[in-house]
BAFI-3210 file (N, C-alpha, C; in Angstrom, 3 decimals, decimal comma, padded with zeros to 6 digits):
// residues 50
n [1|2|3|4|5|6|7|8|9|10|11|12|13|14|15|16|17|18|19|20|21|22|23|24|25|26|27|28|29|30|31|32|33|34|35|36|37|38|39|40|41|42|43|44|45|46|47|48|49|50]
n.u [000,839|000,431|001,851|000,742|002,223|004,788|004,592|004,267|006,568|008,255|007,246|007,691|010,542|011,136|010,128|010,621|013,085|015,475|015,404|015,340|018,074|019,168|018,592|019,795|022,387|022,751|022,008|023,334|023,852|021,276|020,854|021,294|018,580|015,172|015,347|011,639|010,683|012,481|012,672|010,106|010,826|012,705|011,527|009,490|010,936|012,571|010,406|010,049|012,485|012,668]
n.v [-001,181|002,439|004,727|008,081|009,978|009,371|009,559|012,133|013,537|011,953|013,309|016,102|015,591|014,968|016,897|019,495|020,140|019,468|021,659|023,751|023,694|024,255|026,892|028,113|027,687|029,529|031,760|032,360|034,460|036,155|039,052|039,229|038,648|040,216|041,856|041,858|040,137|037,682|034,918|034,247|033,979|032,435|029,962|029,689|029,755|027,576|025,580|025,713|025,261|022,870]
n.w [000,000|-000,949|001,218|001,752|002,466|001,763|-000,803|-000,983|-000,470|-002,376|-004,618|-003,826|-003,902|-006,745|-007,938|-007,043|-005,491|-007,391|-009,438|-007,111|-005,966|-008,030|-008,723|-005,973|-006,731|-008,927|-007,422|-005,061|-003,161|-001,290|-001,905|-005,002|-005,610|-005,738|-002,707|-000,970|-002,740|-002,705|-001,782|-002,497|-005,181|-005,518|-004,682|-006,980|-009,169|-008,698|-008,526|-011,075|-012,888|-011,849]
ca.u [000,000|001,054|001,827|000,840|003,786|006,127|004,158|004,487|008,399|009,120|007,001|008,791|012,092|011,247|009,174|011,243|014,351|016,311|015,063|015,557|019,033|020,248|018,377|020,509|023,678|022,904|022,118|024,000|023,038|020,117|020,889|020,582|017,244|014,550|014,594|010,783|010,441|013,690|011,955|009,123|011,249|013,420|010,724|008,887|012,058|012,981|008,995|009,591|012,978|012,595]
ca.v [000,000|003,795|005,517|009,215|010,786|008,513|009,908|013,855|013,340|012,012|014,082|017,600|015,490|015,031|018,005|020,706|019,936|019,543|022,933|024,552|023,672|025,344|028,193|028,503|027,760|030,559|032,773|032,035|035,617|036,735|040,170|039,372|038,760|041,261|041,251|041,108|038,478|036,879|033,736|033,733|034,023|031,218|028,831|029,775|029,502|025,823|024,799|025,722|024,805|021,268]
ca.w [000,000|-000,950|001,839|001,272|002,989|000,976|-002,080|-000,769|000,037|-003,647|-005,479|-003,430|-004,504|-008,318|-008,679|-006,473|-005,224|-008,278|-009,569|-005,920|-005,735|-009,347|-008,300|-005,586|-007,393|-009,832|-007,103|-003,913|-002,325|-001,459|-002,470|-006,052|-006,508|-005,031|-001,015|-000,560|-002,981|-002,556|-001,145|-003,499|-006,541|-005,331|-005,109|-007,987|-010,334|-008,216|-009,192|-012,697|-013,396|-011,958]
c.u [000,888|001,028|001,861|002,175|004,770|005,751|004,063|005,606|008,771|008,330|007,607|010,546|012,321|011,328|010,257|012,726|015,515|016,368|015,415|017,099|020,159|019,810|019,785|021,883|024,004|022,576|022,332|023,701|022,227|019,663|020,946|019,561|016,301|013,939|013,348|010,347|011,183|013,298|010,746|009,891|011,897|012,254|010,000|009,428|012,314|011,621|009,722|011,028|013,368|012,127]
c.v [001,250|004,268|007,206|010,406|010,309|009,729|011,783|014,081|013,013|013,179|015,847|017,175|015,297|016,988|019,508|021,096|020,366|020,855|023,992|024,814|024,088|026,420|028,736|028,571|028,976|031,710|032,583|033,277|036,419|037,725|040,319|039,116|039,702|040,536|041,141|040,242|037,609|035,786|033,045|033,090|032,777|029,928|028,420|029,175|027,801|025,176|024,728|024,913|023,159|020,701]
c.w [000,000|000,262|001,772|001,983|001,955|-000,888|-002,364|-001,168|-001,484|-005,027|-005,191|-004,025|-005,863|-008,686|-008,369|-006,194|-006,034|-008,591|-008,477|-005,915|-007,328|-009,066|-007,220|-005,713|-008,115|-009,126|-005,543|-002,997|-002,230|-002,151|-004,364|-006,218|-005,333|-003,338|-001,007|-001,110|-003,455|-002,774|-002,245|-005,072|-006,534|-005,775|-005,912|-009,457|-009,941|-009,081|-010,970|-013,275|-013,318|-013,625]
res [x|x|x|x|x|x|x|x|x|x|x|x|x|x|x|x|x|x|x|x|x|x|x|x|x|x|x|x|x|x|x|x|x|x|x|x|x|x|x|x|x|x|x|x|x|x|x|x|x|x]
***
């Protein structure tokens, strides 16, 4: 049986992860991308570029 945690956990590690972590390669300090939506932009760009 699926366990839906199991099925959260790999779909944040297909879907996000990969994408999250070139984001932050290509922008290692905060101060390039716009402080109040530093955070947003990050995760937005991780979503998409997964």
């Amino acid at each position: 049986m699926i366990n839906p945690f199991q099925v959260i956990f790999g779909l944040l590690l297909i879907f996000f992860l990969p994408g999250f972590t070139f984001v932050k390669a290509l922008f290692p300090r905060k101060e390039e991308l716009d402080e109040e939506f530093g955070t947003l932009y990050q995760i937005v760009l991780g979503i998409g570029m997964s």
